[in-house]
Every structure is written in structure tokens, then in C-alpha cells.
N, C-alpha and C positions, 0 to 999 in steps of 0.2 A: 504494500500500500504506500502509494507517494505521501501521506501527511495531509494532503490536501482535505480541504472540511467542504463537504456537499450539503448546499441549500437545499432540505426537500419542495419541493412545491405539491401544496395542497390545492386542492378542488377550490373553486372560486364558490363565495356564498351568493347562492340567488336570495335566498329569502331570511331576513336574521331576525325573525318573528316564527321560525317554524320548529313544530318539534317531532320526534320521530318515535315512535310506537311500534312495539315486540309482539302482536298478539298471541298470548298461548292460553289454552285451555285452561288452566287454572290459574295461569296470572300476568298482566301482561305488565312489561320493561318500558318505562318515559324517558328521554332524555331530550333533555333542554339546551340552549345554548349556557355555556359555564358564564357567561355576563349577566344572566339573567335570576340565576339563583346559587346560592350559596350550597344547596345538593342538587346537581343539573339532572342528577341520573335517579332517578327514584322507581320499585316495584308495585303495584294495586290487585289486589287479587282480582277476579273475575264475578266480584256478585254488584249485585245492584248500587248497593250503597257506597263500595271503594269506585265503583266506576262514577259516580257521582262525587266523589272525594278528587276523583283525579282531573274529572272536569272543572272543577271548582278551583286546583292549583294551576290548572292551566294559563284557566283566565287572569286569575290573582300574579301571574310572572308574565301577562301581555304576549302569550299565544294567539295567533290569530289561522295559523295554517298546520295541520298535521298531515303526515306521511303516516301510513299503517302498511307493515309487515305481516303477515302470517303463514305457516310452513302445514 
């Protein structure tokens, strides 16, 4: 290896209001941008009431756009 230090380059942000969502059958993974909350990455189980918990932090950290995952 020459020494040399390689800049990685990252994906350019389209949207810095967007969060991205895990969905899994018993719980699904948020993660937020790290400017926008002090734990960007948070789990909610899958009932009624965390999915209404998890809407509820969205809005309170100025989500406006979601991505969803499911396998």
C-alpha cells in the first residue's frame, strides 16, 4: 500500500427529511438521519400501539418521507 488516504465518496442525499424502515414480522428497524435525533436508529414491534408510537417519533424528529423494506 502507497500511504496514500482514499476519500470514500458517499451517495449524494436526495431527501434529508427521509427515513428508512426494516419491515419484519415481529418488529420492524427506523432509522433516521443522525442530525435529527440523538438515537437515529430505533426498533417498534409490530402491534398496533408501537406502530402508532413510531408514527408519533417520526413526526416529532420532522419526517416527512419514508422508504419501506420488506424480505
Amino acid at each position: 500500500m502507497s500511504g496514500k488516504l482514499i476519500k470514500a465518496a458517499g451517495l449524494p442525499v436526495i431527501h434529508d427529511r427521509a427515513a428508512g424502515i426494516d419491515i419484519g414480522s415481529r418488529f420492524h428497524v427506523v432509522s433516521v438521519p443522525s442530525s435529527l435525533s440523538d438515537d437515529p436508529v430505533q426498533t417498534f414491534q409490530a402491534f398496533t400501539g408501537d406502530i402508532q408510537r413510531m408514527a408519533c417519533w417520526l413526526v416529532s424528529v420532522g419526517i416527512d418521507t419514508v422508504a419501506m423494506e420488506s424480505t
